[in-house]
N, C-alpha and C positions, 0 to 999 in steps of 0.2 A: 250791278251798279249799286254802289254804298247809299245809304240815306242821303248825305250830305250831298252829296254829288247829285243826284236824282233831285234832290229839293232845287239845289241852284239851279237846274237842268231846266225846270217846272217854273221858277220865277224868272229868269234873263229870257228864255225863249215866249213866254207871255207877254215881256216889256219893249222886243226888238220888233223891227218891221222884216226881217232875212232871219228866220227861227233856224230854215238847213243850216247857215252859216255858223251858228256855234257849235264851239268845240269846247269840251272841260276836259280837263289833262288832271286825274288826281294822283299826287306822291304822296307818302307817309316817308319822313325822317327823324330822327329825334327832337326835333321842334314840334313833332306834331303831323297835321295832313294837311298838304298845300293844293288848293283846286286853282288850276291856270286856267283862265278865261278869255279865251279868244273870240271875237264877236264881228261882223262886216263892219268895216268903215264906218257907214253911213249909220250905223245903228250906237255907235262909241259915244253920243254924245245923251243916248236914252239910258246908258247902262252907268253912265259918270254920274248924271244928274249938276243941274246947278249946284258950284262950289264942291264938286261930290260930294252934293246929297243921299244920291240915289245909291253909288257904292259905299257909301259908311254905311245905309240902311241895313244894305247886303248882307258887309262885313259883319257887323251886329246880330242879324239872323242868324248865319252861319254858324257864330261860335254858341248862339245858344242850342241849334242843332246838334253840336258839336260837344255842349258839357251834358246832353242828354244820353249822347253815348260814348260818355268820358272820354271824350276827344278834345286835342286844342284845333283849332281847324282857321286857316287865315285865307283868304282868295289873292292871287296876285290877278291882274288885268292888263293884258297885255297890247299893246299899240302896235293896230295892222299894218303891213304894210302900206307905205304912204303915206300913212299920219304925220299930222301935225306936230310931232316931235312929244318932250314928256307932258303929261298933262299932271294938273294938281290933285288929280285922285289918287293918285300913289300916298303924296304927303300927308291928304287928308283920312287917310288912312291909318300914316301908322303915326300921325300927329294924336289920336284918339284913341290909341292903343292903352294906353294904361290907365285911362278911363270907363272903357268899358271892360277889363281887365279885372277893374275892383269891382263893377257892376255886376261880372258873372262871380266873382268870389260874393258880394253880398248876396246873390240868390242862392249859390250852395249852402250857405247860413242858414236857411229860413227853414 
């Protein structure tokens, strides 16, 4: 198991109340390495966070995981069966994209 993956592994199953229930799926394509996150129902609204807080945090972790082993690295989050349809952690997702974007390029700077 990659760093990256093994970290998310380490932080979503600490924050869920159903830890067997996650699954991380990792691809590498030329965007980079994509970890899919699948988590229980009942657990989707620990892993969003109010307004996705809790998934920007993620998202943020991840890619600094990610410039430490010159990787671009994004999480998608996926909605279980059943759910409630799309939620706004996706948008607030890649709404923040290009902010912390310039954030990992002003830390490669330093």
């Amino acid at each position: 198991m990659e760093r990256d993956q093994a970290f998310l592994e380490s932080v979503v199953k600490s924050l869920v109340d159903y830890p067997d229930d996650v699954v991380i799926e990792r691809t590498i394509d030329e965007m980079g390495v994509l970890l899919t996150l699948k988590v229980n129902k009942a657990d989707m609204g620990q892993i969003v966070g109010r307004a996705g807080s809790t998934a920007k945090a993620i998202r943020s972790l991840l890619r600094i995981v990610g410039m430490k082993n010159n990787a671009r690295v994004n999480l998608k989050i996926l909605e279980p069966e059943g759910g409630t349809g799309p939620h706004h952690h996706e948008e607030a997702g890649s709404a923040s994209t290009s902010a912390i974007d310039q954030a990992m390029e002003d830390l490669k700077n330093l």
